[in-house]
PAMIDO-882569 format. One line per field, with one value per residue (C-alpha): residue number from 0; x, y, z. Coordinates in Angstrom, 2 decimals. Example, Ala and Ser with C-alpha at 12.3 -4.5 7.8 and 13.67 -1.06 7.14 Angstrom:
residues 2
num = (0; 1)
X = (12.30; 13.67)
Y = (-4.50; -1.06)
Z = (7.80; 7.14)
end
This chain:
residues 380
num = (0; 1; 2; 3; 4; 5; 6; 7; 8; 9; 10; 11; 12; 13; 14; 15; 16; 17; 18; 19; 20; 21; 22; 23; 24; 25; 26; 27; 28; 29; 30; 31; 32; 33; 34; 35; 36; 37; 38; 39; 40; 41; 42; 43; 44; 45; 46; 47; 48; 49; 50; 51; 52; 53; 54; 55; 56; 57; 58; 59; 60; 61; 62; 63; 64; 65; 66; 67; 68; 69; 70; 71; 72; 73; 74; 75; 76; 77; 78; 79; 80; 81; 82; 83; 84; 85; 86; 87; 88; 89; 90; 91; 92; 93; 94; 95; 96; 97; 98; 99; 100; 101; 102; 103; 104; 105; 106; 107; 108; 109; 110; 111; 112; 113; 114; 115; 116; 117; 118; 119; 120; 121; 122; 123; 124; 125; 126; 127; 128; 129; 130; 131; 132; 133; 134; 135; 136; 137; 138; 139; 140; 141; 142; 143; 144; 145; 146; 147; 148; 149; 150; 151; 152; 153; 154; 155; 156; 157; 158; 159; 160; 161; 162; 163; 164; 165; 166; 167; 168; 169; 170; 171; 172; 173; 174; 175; 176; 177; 178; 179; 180; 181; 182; 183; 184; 185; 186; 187; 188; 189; 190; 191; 192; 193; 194; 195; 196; 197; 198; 199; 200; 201; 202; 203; 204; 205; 206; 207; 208; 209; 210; 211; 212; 213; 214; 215; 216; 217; 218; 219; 220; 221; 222; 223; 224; 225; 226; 227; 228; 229; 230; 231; 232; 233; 234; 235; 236; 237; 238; 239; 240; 241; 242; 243; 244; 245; 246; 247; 248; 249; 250; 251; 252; 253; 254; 255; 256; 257; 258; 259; 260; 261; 262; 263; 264; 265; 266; 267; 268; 269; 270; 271; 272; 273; 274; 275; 276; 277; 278; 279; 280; 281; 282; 283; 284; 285; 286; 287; 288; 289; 290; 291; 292; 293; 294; 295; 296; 297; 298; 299; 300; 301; 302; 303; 304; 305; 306; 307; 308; 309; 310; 311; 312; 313; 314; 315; 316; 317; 318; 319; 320; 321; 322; 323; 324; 325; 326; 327; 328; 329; 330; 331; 332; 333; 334; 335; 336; 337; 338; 339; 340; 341; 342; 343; 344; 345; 346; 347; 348; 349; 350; 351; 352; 353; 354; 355; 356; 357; 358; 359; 360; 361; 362; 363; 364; 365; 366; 367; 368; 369; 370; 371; 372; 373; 374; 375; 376; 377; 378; 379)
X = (-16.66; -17.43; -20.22; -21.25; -24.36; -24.65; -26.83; -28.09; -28.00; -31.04; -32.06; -33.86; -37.00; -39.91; -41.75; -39.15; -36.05; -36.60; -33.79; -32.61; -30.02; -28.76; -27.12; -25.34; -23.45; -22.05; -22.91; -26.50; -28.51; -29.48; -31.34; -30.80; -27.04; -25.08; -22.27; -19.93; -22.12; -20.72; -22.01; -23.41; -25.41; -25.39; -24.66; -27.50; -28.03; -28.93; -29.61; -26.53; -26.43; -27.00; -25.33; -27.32; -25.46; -21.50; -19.14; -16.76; -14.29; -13.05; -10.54; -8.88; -8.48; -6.90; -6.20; -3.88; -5.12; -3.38; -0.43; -0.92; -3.26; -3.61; -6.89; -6.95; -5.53; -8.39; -10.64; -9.30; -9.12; -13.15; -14.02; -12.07; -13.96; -17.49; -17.51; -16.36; -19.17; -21.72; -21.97; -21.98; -23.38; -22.04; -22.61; -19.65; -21.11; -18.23; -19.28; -18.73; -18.37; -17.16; -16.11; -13.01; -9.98; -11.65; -14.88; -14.39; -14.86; -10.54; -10.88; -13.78; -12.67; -9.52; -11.56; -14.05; -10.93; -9.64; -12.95; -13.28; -9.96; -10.34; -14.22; -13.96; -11.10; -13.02; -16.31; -17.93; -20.53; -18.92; -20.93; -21.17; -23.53; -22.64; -23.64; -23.83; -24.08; -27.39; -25.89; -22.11; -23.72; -20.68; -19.44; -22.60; -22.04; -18.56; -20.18; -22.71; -19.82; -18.11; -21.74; -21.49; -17.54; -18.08; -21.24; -22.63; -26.04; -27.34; -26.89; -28.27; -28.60; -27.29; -27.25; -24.93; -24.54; -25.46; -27.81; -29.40; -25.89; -24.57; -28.32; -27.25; -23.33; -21.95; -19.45; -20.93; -19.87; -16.28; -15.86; -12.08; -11.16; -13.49; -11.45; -8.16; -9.66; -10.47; -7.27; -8.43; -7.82; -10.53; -11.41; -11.58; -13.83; -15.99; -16.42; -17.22; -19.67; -21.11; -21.32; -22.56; -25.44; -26.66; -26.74; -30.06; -33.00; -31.09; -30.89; -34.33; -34.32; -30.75; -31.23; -34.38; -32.92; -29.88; -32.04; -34.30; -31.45; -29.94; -33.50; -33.66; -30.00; -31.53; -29.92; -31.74; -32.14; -32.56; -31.99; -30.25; -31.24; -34.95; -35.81; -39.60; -42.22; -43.00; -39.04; -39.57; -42.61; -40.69; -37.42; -40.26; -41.26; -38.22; -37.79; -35.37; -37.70; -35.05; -35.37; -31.90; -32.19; -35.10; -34.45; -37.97; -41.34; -43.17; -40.71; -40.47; -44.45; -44.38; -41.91; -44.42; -47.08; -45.92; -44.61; -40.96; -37.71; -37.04; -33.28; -32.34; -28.81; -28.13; -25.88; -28.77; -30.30; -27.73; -27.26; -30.97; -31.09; -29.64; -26.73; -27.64; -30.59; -33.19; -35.68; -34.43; -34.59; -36.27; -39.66; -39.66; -38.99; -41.78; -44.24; -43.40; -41.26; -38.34; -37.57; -33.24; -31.13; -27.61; -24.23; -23.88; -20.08; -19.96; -19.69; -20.51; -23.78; -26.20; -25.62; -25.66; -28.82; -31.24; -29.58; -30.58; -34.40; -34.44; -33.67; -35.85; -38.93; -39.48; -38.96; -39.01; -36.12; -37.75; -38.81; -35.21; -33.29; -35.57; -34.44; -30.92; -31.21; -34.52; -35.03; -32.32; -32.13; -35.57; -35.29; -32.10; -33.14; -31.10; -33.90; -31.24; -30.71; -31.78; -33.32; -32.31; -33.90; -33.81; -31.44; -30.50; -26.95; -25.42; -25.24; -25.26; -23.55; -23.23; -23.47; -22.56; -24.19; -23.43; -24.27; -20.99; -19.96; -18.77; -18.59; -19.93; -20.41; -21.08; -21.85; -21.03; -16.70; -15.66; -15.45; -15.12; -14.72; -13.18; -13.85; -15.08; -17.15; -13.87; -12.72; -15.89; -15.72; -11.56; -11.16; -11.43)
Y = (-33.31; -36.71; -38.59; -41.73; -43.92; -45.88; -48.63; -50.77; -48.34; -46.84; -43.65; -41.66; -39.43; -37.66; -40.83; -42.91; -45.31; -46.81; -48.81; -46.84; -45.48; -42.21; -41.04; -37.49; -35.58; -31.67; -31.22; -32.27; -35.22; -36.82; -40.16; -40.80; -40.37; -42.84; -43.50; -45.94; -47.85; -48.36; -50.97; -48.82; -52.20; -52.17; -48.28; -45.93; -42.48; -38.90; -35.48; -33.27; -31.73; -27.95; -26.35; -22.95; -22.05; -23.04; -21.60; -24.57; -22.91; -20.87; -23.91; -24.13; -20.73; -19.84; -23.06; -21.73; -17.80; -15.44; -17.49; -19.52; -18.19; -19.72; -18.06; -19.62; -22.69; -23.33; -22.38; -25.31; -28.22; -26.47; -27.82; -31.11; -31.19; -30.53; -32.66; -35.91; -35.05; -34.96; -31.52; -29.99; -26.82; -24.87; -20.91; -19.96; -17.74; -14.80; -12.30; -8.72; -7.72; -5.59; -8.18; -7.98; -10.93; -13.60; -11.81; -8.15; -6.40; -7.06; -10.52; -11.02; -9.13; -11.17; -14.11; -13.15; -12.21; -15.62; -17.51; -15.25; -16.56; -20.07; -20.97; -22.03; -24.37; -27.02; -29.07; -28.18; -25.11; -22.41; -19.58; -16.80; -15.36; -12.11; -11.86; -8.49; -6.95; -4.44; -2.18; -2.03; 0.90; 3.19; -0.02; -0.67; 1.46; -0.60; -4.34; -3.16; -2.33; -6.26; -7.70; -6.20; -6.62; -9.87; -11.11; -11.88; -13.42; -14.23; -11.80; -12.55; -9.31; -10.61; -8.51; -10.05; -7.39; -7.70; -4.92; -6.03; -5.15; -2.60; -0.66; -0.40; 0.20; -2.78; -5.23; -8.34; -11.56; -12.98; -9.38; -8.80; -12.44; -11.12; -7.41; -9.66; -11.59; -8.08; -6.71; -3.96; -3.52; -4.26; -0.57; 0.28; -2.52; -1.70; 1.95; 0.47; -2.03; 1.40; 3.47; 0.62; -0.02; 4.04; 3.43; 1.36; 4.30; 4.42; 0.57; -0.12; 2.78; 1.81; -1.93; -1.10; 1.02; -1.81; -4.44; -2.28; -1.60; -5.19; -7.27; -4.53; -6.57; -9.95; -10.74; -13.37; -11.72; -13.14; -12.50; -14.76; -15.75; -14.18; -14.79; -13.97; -14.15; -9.90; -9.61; -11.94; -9.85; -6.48; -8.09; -9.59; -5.71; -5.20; -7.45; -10.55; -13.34; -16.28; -17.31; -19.03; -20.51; -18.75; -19.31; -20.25; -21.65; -18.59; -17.11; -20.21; -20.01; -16.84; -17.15; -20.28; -17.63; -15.19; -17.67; -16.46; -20.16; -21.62; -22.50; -24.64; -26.18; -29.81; -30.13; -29.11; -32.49; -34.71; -33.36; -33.36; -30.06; -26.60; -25.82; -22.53; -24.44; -22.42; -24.30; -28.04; -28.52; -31.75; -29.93; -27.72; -30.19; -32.41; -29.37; -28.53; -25.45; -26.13; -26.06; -26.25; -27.87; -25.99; -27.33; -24.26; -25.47; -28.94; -30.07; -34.03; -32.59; -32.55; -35.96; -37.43; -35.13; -37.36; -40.29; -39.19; -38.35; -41.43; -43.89; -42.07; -42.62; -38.29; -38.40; -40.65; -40.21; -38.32; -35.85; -35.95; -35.61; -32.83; -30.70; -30.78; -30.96; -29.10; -27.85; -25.16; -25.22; -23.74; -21.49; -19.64; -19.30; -22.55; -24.39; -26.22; -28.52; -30.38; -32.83; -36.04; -34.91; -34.46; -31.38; -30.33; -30.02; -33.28; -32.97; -36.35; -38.20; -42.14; -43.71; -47.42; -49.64; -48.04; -44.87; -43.55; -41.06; -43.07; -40.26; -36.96; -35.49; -31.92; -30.19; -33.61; -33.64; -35.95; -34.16; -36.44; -40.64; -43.79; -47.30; -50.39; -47.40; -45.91; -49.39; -49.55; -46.33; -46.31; -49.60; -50.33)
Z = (-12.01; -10.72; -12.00; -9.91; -9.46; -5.86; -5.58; -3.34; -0.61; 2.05; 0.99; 3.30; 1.57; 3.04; 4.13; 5.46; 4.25; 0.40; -1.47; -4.53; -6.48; -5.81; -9.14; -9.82; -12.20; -12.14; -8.92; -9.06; -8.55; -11.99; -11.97; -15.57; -15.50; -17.68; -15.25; -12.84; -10.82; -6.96; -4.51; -1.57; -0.49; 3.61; 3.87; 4.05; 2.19; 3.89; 2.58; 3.63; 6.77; 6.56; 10.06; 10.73; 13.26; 14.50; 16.40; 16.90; 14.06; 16.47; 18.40; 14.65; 13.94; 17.25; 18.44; 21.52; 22.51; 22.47; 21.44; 17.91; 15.17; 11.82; 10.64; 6.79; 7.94; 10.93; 8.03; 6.48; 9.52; 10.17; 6.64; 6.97; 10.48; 9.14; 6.18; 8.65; 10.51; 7.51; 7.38; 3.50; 4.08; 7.65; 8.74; 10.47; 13.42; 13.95; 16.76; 15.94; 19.96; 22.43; 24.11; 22.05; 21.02; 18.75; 19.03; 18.59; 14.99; 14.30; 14.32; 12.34; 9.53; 9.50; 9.57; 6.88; 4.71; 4.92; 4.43; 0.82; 0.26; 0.74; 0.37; -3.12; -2.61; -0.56; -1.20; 1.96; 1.55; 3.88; 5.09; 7.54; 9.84; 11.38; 15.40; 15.89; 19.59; 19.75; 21.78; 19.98; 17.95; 16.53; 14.96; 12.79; 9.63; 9.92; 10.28; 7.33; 5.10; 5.65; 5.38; 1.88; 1.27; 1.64; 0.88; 3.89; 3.67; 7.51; 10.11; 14.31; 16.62; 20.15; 23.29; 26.33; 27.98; 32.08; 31.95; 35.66; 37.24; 34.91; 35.77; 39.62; 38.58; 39.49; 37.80; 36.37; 36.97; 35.68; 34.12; 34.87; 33.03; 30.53; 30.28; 29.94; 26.83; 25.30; 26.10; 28.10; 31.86; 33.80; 34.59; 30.87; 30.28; 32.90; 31.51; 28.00; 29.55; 31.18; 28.12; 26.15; 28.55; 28.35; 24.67; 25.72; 24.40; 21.04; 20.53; 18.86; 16.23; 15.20; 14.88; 12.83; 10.56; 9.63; 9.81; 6.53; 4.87; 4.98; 3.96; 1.31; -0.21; 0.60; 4.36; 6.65; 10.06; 13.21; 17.27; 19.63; 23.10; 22.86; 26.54; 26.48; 24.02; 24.39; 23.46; 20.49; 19.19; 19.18; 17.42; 14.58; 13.97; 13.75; 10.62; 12.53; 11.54; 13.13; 16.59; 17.53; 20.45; 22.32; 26.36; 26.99; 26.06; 26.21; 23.57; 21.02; 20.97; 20.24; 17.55; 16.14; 16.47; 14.50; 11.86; 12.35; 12.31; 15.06; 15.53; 18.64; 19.53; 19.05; 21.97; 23.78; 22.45; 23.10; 27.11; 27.46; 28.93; 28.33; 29.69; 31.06; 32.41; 29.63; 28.06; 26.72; 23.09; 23.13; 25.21; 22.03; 19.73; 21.12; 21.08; 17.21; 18.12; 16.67; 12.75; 13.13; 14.48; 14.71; 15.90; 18.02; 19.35; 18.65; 15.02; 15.89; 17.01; 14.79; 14.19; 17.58; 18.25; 15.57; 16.88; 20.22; 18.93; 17.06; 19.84; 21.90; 20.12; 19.78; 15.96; 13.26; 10.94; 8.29; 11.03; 12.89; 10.14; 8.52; 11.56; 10.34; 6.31; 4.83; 7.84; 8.04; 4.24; 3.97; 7.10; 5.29; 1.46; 0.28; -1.90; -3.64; -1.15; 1.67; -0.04; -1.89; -5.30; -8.89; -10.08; -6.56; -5.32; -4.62; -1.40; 0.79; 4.00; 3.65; 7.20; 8.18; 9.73; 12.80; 12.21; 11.76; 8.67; 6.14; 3.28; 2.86; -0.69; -1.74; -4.71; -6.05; -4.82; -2.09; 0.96; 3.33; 2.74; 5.06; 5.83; 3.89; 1.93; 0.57; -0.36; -2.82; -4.48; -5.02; -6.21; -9.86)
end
């Protein structure tokens, strides 16, 4: 294991920027290490980013659909991708849908095979968060059984289906490309869609029954998409204590109410505004609603989201980049890091002057390193 002691170097803590040393060994921080001492003067020092939420591993797994898969391989170029974008610790969010190809039940077991192949061969924390559709109900003893094949430790209950339309029989919107992507013509779809949506009066009691059974083996529940704050109550009785990405105010208070995370999407930061016009993540940021922020389907995003609050004046950087680090760390179980601090992982992103990932450490391996910074810590 490396052992390594940077000086000279910003460090960002609880109260703000402070020049230290920033000294590990085995993995963990450990100020009294004995060991090689690199210049990290002009670079500054972050906790690792911790990625509740990311989808964006789905362009390497199936980089051309329906035509090129490499599922262990994307697994792979996502880890290469996170680490350059300071990300040590990343939940890979892997729909277990109806809506079929990369996110029907098929696919995600071949992904979640791969990922317990390859996890422990790179640096970079990999994770998985199960999205599982409400209403997809004969495949929930199955999704249980990967949840514990696997080890699955986060699981989000989403519902997409159009229920308006489907209520008064009528196709929703963009549903034949939708059957195509499934691999179903569109008249089978729409006669699953159908079915699915009758399932409605059985939904509640099923999803509280899993959800028992799962925070009885230690899983992190949470809902996606909560649209009001009467819809975020129920799913809290129901044991889902995460709010990713609520739609609106009403449902983000209700989640502070209740004392339940807050998740949010950092692209949503960086556009300013939601991109199914719901309610922007800076309004719930600025109100205290928001504990997370998750790359949702853009790795770079976390990043450029506390740049974003930072030049802004919204957050300071303790407070920005607490909604990426401790933030999500604390919301999902993982004391161990987060944090810049004796005996935790070693888990840390070195940015230039400009703000730009210069290295990204975790568990104390190089995951990620380029520029003048690399220059320091290869040469003799």
């Amino acid at each position: 294991m490396i052992a390594l002691r940077l000086s000279g170097a910003e460090v960002l803590g609880p109260k703000g920027w402070d020049e230290r040393d920033v000294a590990f060994a085995n993995g963990r921080f450990d100020a009294e290490i004995d060991a090689r001492v690199v210049d990290a003067s002009g670079f500054r020092i972050l906790p690792g980013i911790v990625d509740a939420h990311g989808d964006g591993f789905e362009r390497h797994v199936a980089p051309r659909r329906g035509a090129l898969r490499d599922t262990q391989g994307g697994l792979f170029a996502t880890a290469a991708e996170l680490a350059a974008n300071g990300v040590t610790t990343a939940y890979l969010a892997q729909f277990w849908s109806w809506e079929g190809g990369l996110r029907g039940p098929d696919f995600a077991e071949e992904v979640f095979a791969a990922w317990a192949a390859m996890r422990a061969d790179v640096p970079v924390d990999l994770r998985v968060q199960l999205r599982l559709e409400t209403h997809l109900l004969d495949e929930f003893s199955r999704a249980e059984t990967a949840i514990a094949t696997y080890g699955i430790d986060y699981l989000v209950f989403n519902d997409h289906l159009a229920h308006d339309r489907l209520a008064e029989g009528r196709q929703p919107k963009q549903m034949t490309g939708q059957a195509l992507k499934s691999g179903r013509s569109p008249e089978a779809h729409f006669a699953l869609l159908l079915e699915l949506h009758r399932n409605g009066p059985r939904v509640d009691a099923a999803v509280s029954d899993l959800a028992e059974r799962l925070r009885a083996q230690g899983v992190r529940l949470g809902s996606h998409d909560d649209g009001d704050a009467e819809t975020r109550a129920r799913l809290r009785g129901q044991g889902l204590r995460i709010a990713e990405f609520p739609e609106t105010l009403d449902a983000a208070e209700e989640a502070r109410r209740g004392g339940d995370g807050i998740v949010m999407g950092a692209p949503n930061v960086v556009r300013g505004s939601s991109h199914k016009r719901n309610v922007a993540a800076i309004e719930l940021i600025e109100a205290g609603l928001c504990d997370a922020l998750a790359s949702d389907y853009h790795y770079p995003a976390p990043l450029s989201a506390v740049l974003r609050l930072v030049e802004r004046g919204i957050c300071d950087w303790p407070a920005a980049w607490s909604l990426v680090s401790d933030g999500p760390a604390g919301l999902l179980g993982l004391s161990d890091r987060g944090r810049i601090a004796e005996g935790l992982r070693a888990d840390f992103v070195v940015l230039d002057a400009d703000s730009r990932v210069a290295a990204t450490f975790a568990g104390g391996q190089v995951a990620y390193l380029s520029g003048a910074f690399a220059e320091r810590l290869l040469s003799l």
